[in-house]
N, C-alpha and C positions, 0 to 999 in steps of 0.2 A: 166619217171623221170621229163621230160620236165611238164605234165598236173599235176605233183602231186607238184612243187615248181610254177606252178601257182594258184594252189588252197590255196596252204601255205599262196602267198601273195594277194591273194582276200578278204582272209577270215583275213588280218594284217589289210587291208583298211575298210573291214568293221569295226572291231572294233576300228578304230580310230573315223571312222565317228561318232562310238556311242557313246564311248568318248568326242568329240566335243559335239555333243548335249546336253550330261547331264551334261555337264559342262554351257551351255549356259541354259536351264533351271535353272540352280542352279545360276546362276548368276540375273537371270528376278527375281527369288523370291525374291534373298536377298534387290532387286531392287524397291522391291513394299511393304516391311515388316514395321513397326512400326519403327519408328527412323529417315526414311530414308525424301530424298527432297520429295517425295508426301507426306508424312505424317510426318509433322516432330512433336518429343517428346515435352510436353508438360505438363503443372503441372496445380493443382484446386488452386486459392488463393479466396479469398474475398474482393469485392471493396465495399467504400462506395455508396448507389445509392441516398445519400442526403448530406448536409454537414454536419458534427457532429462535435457538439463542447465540450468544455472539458468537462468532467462532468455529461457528457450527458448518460444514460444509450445505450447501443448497442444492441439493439433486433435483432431479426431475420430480419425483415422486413425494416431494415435499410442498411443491407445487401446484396449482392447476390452473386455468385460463377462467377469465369472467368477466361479461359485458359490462360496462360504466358507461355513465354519461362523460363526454368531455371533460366537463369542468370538474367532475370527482376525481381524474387522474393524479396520483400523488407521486411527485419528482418525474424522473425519465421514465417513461415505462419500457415492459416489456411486454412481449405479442406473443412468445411461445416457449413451452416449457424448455427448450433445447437449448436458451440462451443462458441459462444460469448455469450449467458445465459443470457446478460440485463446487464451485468460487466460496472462500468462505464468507460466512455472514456478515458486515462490520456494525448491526445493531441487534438487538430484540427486536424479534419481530412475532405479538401473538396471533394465534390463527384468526382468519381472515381478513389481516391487513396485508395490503396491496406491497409486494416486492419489486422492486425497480432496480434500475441498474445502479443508482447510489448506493444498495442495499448489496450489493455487491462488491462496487470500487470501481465499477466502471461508469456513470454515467460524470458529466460535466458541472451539476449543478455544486452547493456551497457545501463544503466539508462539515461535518459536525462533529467534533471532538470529541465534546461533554456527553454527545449522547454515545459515545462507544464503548463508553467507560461504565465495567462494575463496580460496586459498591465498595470503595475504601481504595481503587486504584485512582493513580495519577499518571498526565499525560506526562512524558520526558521527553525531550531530544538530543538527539548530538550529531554532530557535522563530520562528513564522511568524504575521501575522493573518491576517485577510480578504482582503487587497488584496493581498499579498506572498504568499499562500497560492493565491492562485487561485481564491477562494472554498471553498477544502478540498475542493476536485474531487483532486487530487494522491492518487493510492491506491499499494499496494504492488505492485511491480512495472513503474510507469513508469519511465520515464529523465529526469531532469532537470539542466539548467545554474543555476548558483548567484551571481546579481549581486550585487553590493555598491553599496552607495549610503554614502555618509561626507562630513562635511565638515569642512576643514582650513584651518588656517591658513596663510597664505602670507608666509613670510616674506623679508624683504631684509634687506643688511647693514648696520649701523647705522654714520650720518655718520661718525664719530669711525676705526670701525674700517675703513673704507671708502680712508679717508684715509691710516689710516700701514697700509703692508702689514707691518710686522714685529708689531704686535699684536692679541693671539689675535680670532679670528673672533667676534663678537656680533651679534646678529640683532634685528627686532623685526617686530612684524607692519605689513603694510598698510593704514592706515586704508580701508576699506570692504570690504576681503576675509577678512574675520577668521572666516569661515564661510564657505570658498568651496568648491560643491560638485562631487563628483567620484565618476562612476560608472566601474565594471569589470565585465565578468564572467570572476570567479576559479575559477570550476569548472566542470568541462563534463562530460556525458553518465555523471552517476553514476544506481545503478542502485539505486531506491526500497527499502527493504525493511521499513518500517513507519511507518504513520503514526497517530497517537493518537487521531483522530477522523476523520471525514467527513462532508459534507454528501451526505448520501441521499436520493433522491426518496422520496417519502411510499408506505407504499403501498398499492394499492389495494383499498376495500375486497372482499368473497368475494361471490361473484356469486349473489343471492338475499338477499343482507345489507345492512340500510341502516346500519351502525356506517358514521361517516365518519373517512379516512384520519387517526391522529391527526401534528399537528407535531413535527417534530423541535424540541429544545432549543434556543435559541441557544448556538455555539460561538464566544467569543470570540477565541481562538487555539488551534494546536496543533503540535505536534511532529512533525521530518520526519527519521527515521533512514534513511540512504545508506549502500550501500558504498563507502566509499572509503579513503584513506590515512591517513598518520599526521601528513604537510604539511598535509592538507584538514583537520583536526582543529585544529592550530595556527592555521591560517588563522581559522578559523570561531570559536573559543577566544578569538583577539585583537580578532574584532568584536564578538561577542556578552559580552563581559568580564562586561560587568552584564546580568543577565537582563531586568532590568523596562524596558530598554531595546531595542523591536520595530518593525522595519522595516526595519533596513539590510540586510536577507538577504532578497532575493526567488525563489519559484522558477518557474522556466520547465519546463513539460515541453519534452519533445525529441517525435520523430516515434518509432512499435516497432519503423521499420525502420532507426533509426542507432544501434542496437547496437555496431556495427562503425567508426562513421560515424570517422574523424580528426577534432582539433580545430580550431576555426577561430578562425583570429587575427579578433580586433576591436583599433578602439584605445581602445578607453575612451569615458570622454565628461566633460569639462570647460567652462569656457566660452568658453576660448578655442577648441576646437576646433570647438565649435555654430558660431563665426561666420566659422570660417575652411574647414571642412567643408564642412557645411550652411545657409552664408547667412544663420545668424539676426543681423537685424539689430540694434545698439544703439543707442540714442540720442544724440548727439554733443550732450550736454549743455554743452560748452564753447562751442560753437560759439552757439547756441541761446544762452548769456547776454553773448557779446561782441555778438552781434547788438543785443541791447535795449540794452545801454551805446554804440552807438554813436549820434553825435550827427544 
């Protein structure tokens, strides 16, 4: 009895002692694993390895990849130089600060205005549809020229005042030109920095999934803020006075290589100058009813 209740607890101590061990193994590995103080977790961001200024297209090679702790990731990030595509910049960014996809125009977090702006520019906007928007292709970071379309009265000096030159000038309008129209482009190669919507391609469904692409919303109009000045403000201010009135601002992208580009004179366009330019012809309606009156 005595050799079989010492066998009982030989064979207790053994299995605690193996116990103990596998328990201390189990502790070394969790000890030496991915997360831990020798190896601690860590995330891919992209820093700049030059300083990039606004505007500035973001290649690859302006780029490069570098481990961070979580909590130092700054905005959305990005994981590989492939993802920046040559997108222009929309901040200062000097080397070695981290480039995200806000730095870009693609991630979701909060727009920053002020910080896109150089020195002695202002933000502007004006309200655009479909046709004057470009279909809402227009994204942050183009370059675009800014038409006006308006039409005005034409006026001439009226008989009486025409007659004596000592009294005060009086005007009145042209019977048939009392809307006559008259395009410009008053701004040239401003530099996109938020637009309030876009028209995005759908996208596609995950390969193995039959969920189909869903539609985008119809976007009936949307808003186009530019760097520009505090004249381009005024400007845009005296056409667009009344909101619910949209069109007479259209926008033109520019090419991403006229950054630099000088302005170019145009002259407008009216209609006297369509027929005296461009050959548009008009109808010699006078001529056309002496015709029929004659005998």
């Amino acid at each position: 009895m005595k050799r079989s209740n010492r066998l009982v607890i030989l064979v207790g101590v053994l299995l605690a002692v193996l116990a103990f061990v596998g328990i201390v193994v189990v502790l070394n590995q969790a000890g030496t694993g991915p997360g831990t103080a020798d190896e601690p977790l860590t995330v891919t961001v992209l820093v700049a390895s030059e300083d990039i200024a606004i505007g500035d297209p973001i290649t690859p090679d302006l780029v490069e990849p570098k481990e961070v702790d979580p909590a130092a990731v700054v905005g959305t990030r990005l994981a590989d130089v492939s993802q920046v595509g040559g997108r222009p910049s929309l901040f200062n960014v000097p080397a070695g600060s981290q480039v995200s996809q806000e730095t870009i125009g693609l991630g979701p977090g909060i727009i920053d205005i002020a910080g896109q702006l150089q020195a002695g520019e202002r933000a502007v906007g004006f309200q655009v549809d479909r046709v004057t928007g470009l279909d809402f292709l227009v994204k942050p970071g183009d370059r675009i020229d800014v038409v006006l379309s308006q039409r005005i009265n034409v006026l001439q000096p009226t008989v009486d005042a025409a007659a004596d030159p000592d009294a005060p000038p009086r005007f009145e309008t042209i019977p048939g030109l009392e809307a006559a129209p008259t395009v410009k482009t008053v701004l040239q190669n401003r530099r996109v920095l938020y637009v309030s919507a876009q028209r995005l391609a759908p996208q596609a469904p995950i390969e193995g999934e039959e969920t189909p692409a869903q539609p985008q919303a119809p976007i009936e109009n949307v808003i186009i803020i530019f760097a520009g000045t505090d004249q381009d403000a005024e400007v845009l201010k005296f056409v667009q006075n009344d909101l619910s009135i949209i069109g007479d601002l259209t926008a033109v992208v520019r090419s991403a290589e006229d950054d630099e580009a000088p302005p170019v004179e145009t002259t407008g366009i009216t209609l006297d100058i369509l027929v005296e330019q461009f050959g548009v012809p008009i109808p010699n309606i006078v001529e056309q009813l002496q015709e029929g009156e004659a005998p």
